[in-house]
C-alpha positions as CSV (number, residue, x, y, z in Angstrom):
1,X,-16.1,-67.6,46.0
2,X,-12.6,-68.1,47.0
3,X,-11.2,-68.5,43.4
4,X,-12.8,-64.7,43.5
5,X,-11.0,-63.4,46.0
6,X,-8.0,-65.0,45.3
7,X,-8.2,-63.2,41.7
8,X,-9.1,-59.9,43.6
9,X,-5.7,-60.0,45.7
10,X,-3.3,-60.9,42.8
11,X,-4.6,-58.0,40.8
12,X,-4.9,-55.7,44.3
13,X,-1.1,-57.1,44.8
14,X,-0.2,-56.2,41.7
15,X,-1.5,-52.7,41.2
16,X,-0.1,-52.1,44.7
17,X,3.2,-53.1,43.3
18,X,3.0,-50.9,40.2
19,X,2.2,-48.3,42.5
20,X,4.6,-48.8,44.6
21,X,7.6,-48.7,42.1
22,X,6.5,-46.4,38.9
23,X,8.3,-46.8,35.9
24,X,11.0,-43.6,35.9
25,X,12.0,-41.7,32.9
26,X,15.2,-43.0,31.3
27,X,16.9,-39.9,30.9
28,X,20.1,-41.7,28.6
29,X,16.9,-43.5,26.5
30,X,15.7,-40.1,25.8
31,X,19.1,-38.8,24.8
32,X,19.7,-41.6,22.6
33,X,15.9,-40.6,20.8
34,X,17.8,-37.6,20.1
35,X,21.6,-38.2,19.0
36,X,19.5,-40.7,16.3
37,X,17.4,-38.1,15.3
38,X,14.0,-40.3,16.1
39,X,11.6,-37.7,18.1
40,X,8.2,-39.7,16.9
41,X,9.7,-42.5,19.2
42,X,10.8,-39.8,22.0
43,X,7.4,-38.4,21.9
44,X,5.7,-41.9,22.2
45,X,8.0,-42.9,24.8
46,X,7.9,-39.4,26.5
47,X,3.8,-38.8,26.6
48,X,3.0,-41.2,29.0
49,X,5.1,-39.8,32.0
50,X,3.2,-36.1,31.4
51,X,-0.3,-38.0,32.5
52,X,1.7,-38.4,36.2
53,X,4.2,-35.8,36.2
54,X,2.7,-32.8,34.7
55,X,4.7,-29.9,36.5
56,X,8.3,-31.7,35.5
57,X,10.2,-29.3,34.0
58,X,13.0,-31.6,32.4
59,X,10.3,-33.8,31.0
60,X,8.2,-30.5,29.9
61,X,11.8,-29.4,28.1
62,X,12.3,-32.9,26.8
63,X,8.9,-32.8,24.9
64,X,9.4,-29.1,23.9
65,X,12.8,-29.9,22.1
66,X,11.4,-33.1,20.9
67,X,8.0,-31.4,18.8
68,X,10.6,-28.3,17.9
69,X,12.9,-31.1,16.2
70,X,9.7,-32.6,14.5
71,X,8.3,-29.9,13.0
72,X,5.6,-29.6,15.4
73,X,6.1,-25.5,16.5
74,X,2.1,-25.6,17.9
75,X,2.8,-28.5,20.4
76,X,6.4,-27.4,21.2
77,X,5.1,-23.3,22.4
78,X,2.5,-25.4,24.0
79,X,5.0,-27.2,26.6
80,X,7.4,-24.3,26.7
81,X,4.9,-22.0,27.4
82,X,4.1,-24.7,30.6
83,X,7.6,-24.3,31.6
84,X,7.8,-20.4,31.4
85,X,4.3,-20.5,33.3
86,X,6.1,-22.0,36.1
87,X,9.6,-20.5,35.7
88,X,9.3,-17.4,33.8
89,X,13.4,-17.2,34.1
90,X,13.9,-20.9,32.6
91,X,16.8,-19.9,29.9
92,X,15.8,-22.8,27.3
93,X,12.1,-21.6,27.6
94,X,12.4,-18.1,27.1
95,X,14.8,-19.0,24.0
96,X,12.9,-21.4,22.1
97,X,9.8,-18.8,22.9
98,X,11.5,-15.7,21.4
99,X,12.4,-18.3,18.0
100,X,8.6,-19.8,18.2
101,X,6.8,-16.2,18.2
102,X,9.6,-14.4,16.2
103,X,7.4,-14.3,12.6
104,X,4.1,-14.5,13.5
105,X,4.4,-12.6,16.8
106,X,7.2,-10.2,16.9
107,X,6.1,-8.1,20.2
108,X,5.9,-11.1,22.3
109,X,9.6,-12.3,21.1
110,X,11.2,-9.1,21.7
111,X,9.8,-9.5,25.3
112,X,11.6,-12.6,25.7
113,X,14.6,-11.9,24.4
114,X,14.6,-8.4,26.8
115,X,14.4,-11.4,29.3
116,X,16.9,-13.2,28.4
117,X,19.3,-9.9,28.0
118,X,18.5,-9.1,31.9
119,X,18.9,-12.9,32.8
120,X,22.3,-13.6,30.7
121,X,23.5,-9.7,29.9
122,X,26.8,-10.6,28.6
123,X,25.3,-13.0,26.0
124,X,25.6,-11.5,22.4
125,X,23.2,-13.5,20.7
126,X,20.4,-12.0,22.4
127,X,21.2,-8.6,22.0
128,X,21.9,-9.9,18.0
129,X,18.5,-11.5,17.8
130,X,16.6,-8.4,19.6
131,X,18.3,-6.4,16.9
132,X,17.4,-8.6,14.4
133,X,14.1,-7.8,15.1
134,X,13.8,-4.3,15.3
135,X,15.6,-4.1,12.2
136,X,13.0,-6.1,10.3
137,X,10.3,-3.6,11.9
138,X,12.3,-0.9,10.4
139,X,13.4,0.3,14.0
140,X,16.3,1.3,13.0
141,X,18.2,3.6,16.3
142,X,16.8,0.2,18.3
143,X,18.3,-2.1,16.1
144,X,21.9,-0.3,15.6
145,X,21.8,-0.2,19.8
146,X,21.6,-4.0,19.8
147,X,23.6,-4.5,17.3
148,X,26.3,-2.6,18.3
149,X,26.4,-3.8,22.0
150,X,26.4,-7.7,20.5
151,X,29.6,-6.3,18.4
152,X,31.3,-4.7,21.6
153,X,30.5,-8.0,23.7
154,X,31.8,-10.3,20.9
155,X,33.6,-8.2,18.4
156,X,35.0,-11.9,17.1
157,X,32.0,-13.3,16.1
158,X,30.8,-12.7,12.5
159,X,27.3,-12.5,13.0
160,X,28.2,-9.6,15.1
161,X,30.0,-7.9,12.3
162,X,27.8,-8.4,9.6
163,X,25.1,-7.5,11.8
164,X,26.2,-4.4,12.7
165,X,27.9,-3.5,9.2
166,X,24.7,-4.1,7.3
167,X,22.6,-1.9,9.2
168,X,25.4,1.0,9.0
169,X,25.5,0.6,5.2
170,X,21.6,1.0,5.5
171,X,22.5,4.5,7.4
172,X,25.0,5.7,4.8
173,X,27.6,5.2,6.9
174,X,29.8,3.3,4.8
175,X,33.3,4.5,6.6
176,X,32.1,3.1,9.6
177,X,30.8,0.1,8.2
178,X,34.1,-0.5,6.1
179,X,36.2,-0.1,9.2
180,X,34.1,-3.1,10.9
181,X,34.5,-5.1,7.8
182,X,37.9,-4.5,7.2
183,X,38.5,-5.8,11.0
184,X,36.9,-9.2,9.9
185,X,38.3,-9.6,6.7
186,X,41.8,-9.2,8.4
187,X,40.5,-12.3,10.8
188,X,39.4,-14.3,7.5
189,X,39.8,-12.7,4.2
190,X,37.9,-15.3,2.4
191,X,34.8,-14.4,5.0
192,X,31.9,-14.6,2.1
193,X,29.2,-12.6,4.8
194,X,32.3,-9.3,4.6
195,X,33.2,-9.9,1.6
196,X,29.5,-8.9,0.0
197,X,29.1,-6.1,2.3
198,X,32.7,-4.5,1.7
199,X,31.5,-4.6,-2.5
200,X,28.2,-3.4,-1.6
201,X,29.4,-0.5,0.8
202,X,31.8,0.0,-2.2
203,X,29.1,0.5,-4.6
204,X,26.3,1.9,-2.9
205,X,29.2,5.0,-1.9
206,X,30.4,5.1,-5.5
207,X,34.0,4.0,-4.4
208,X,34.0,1.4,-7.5
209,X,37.8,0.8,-7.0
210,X,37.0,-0.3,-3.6
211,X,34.4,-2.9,-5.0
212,X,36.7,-4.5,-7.1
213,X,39.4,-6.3,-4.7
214,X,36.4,-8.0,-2.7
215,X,34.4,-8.7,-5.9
216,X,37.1,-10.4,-7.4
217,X,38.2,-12.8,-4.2
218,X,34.1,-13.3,-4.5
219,X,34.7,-14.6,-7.9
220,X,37.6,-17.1,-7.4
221,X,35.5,-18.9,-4.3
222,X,32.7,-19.1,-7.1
223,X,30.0,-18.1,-4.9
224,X,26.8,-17.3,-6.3
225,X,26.5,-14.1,-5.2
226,X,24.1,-13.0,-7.6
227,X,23.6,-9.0,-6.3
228,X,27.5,-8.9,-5.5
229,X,28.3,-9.6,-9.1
230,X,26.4,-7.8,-10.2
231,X,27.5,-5.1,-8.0
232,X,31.0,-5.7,-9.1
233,X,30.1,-5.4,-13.2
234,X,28.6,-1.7,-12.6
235,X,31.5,-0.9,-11.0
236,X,34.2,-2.1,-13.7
237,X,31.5,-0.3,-15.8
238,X,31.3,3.2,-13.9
239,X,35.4,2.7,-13.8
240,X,35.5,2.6,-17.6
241,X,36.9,-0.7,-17.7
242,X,34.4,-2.5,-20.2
243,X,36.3,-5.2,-21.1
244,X,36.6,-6.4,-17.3
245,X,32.7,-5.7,-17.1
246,X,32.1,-8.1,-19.9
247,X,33.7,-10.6,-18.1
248,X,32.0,-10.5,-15.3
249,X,28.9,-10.6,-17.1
250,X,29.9,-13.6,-19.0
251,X,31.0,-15.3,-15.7
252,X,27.3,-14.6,-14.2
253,X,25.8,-15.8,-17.7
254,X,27.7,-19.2,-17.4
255,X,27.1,-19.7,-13.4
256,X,22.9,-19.0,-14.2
257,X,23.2,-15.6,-12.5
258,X,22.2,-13.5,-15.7
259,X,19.2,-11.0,-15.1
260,X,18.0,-8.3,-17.6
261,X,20.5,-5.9,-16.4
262,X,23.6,-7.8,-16.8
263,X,22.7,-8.5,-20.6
264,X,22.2,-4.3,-20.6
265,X,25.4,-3.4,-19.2
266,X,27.5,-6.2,-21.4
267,X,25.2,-4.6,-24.2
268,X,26.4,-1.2,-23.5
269,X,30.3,-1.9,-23.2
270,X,30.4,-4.0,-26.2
271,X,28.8,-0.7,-27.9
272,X,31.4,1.6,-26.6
273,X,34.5,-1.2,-27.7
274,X,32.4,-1.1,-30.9
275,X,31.3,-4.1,-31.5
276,X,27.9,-3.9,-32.5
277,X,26.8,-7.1,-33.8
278,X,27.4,-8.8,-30.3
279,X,25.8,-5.4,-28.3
280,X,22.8,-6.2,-30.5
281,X,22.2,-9.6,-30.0
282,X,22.6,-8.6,-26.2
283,X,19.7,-6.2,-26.5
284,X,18.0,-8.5,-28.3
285,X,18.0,-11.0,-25.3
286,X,17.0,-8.0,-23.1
287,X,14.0,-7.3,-24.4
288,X,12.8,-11.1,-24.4
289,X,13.6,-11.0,-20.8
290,X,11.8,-7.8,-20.4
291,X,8.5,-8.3,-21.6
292,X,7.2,-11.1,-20.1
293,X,4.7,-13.6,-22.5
294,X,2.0,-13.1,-20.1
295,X,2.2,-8.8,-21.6
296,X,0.1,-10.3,-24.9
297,X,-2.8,-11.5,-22.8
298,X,-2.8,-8.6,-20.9
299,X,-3.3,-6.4,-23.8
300,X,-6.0,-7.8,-25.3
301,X,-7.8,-7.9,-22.2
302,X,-7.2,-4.1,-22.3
303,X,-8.2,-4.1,-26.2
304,X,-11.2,-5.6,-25.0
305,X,-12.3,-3.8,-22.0
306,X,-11.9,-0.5,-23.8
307,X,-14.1,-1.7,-26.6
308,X,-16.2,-2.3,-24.2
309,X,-16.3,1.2,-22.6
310,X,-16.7,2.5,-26.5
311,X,-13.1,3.5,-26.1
312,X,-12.7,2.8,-29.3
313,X,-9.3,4.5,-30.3
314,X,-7.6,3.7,-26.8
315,X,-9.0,0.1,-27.4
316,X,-7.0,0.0,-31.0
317,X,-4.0,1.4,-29.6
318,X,-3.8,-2.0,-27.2
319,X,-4.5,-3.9,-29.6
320,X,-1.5,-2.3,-32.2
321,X,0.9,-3.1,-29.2
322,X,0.0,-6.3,-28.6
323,X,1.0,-6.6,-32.4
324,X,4.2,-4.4,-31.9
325,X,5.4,-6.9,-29.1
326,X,4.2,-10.5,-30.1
327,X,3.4,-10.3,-34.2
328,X,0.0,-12.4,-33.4
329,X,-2.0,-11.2,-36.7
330,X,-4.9,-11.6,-35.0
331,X,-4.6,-7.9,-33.4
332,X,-4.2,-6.6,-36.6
333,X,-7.6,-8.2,-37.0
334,X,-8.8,-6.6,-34.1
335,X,-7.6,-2.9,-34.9
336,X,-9.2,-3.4,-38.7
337,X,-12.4,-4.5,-37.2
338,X,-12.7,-1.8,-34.8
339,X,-11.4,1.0,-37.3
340,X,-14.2,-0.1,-39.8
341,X,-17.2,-1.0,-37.8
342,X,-16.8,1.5,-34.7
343,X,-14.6,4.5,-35.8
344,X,-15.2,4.8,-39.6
345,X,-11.8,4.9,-40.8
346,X,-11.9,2.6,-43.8
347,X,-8.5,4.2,-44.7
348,X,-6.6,2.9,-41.6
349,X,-8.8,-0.3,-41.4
350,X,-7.3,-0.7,-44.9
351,X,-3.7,-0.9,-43.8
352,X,-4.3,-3.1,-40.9
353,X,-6.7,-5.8,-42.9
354,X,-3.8,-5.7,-45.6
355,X,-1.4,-6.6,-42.9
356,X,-3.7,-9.0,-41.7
357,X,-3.6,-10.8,-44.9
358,X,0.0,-10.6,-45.4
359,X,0.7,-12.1,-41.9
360,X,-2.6,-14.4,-41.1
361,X,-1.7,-18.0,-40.4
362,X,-5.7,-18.9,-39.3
363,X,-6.4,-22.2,-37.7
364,X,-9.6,-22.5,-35.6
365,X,-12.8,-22.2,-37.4
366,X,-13.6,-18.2,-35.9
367,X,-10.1,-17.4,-37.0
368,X,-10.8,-19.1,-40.3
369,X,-14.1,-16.8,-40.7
370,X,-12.5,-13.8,-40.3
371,X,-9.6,-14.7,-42.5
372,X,-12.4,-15.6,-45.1
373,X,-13.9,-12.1,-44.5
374,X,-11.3,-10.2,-44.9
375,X,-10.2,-11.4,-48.0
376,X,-13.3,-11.4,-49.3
377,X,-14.3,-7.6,-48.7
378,X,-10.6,-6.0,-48.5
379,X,-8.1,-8.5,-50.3
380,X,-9.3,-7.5,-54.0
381,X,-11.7,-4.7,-53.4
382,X,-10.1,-1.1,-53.1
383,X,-11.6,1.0,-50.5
């Protein structure tokens, strides 16, 4: 009985003594989580204080940041959203809200942000990010208010330029924009953000000569800039200056930026320097970039469906372009088939089962029958 209580004091002692002295959050253990980038060990080590300290603030922030650096944006609104609850002017909480709720709710962000703006007015980011997004919601006289009062509070700041510049180009109002972009390039002329804008201001008010300065700096920092360049060949193009456009194009083609229209408008000038051969070939390349491989399927689905629907003629004419674009006999098959069977036209169905023959390559037993049939009824036999 006495070994009992003796067991009973120890442990009452020693619960007493935990009590008595709780283990306190090691605020330089936590930073140290951080500066090594380990926030699954900051989250272990954090959790346990929450059970006794619920309503802590710098512990609350602490396991925010430390779920929003690990990917964890569900747990991380969870513990900012505690904070704001309890301080609904807490600066870190209202920020990482407005980031948290920015895509999937944009109405909510905007409300911290307004916030933020009241708490902190002469902070630009806020009024950038608020503009940010009205302009994705396409609120356009909002967005250029934001924007332009983040320029006028930080007129230095980039983001603050581009910003504002971007949505004035959407406007049409490309003097104003150029002025604002002309102030930053002066700051940095190798700016890569001002430099796209001033060639795409350029362009989109058909002051090609203005493109071309910009464009080319674009070029020597060999930034893929794929719209810019692009930009920049139409306006060497719309200047008459085809030999400059072909470079360009040619630079894009080498640095992977080629799309269809780059291969056009390098078509097109080495057509008008008269060289034909190489505009040809470049034509050539269009068009295999134009139709995509998928087109043949798509066809003969229509070929089919309209055969279907007794659409006989409509359901040929798929068919024939499915031909036109991909040489598979097999649609030559198809039009002879449904030109003798359906429409009665043993005339045309002639000239497509003669092309059939002339073209066939079959291979699987059903195209093999056909190709049998064919030649057996139409390869000798004059109809």
């Amino acid at each position: 009985m006495k070994k009992l209580s003796f067991i009973f004091s120890v442990s009452f002692l020693f619960v007493y003594s935990t009590n008595a002295q709780p283990i306190t959050l090691d605020k330089s253990k936590v930073m140290d989580f951080f500066q090594s980038q380990q926030f699954d060990e900051a989250i272990s080590y954090l959790s346990p204080f929450e059970a006794t300290d619920s309503s802590n603030l710098q512990l609350l922030s602490f396991l925010g940041y430390a779920n929003y650096m690990n990917d964890d944006a569900k747990t991380a609104e969870k513990y900012y959203q505690r904070i704001f609850s309890i301080d609904s002017n807490n600066i870190a909480a209202n920020q990482y809200l407005a980031n948290l709720k920015s895509s999937q709710s944009p109405e909510e962000a905007t409300s911290f942000l307004r916030r933020l703006i009241c708490l902190q007015p002469g902070k630009a980011a806020y009024c950038r990010n608020l503009a940010n997004l009205f302009h994705r919601k396409n609120q356009t006289d909002s967005a250029w208010l934001y924007y332009n009062r983040a320029y006028q509070l930080s007129p230095n700041d980039f983001k603050n330029i581009t910003g504002l510049a971007n949505i004035l180009i959407d406007e049409k109002k490309f003097l104003t924009a150029d002025s604002i972009i002309e102030s930053g390039l002066s700051k940095d002329s190798l700016n890569i953000a001002c430099l796209k804008l001033r060639i795409l201001s350029a362009y989109e008010a058909k002051d090609y000569q203005n493109a071309i300065a910009p464009g080319e700096r674009l070029l020597r920092l060999d930034e893929p800039a794929l719209s810019s360049f692009e930009h920049l060949a139409l306006s060497y193009y719309n200047l008459k200056m085809y030999p400059d456009c072909i470079r360009v194009c040619e630079y894009m083609q080498t640095h992977g930026l080629a799309v269809e229209s780059v291969y056009y408008y390098e078509a097109k000038s080495q057509a008008i320097l008269k060289n034909y051969a190489e505009s040809n070939e470049l034509l050539q390349t269009c068009l295999s970039m134009a139709i995509s491989k998928n087109a043949e399927l798509y066809y003969y689905n229509l070929g089919e469906n309209f055969e279907a629907l007794k659409q006989f003629k409509v359901s040929v004419s798929q068919y024939d372009t499915a031909y036109y674009l991909f040489k598979n006999p097999l649609m030559l098959y198809n039009c002879g088939r449904i030109c003798e069977s359906n429409l009665k036209n043993l005339k045309i169905a002639k000239k497509y089962y003669i092309k059939y023959l002339a073209t066939a390559k079959p291979e699987s037993p059903d195209e093999k029958k056909a190709y049998q049939y064919v030649k057996a009824e139409w390869g000798i036999r004059k109809k």
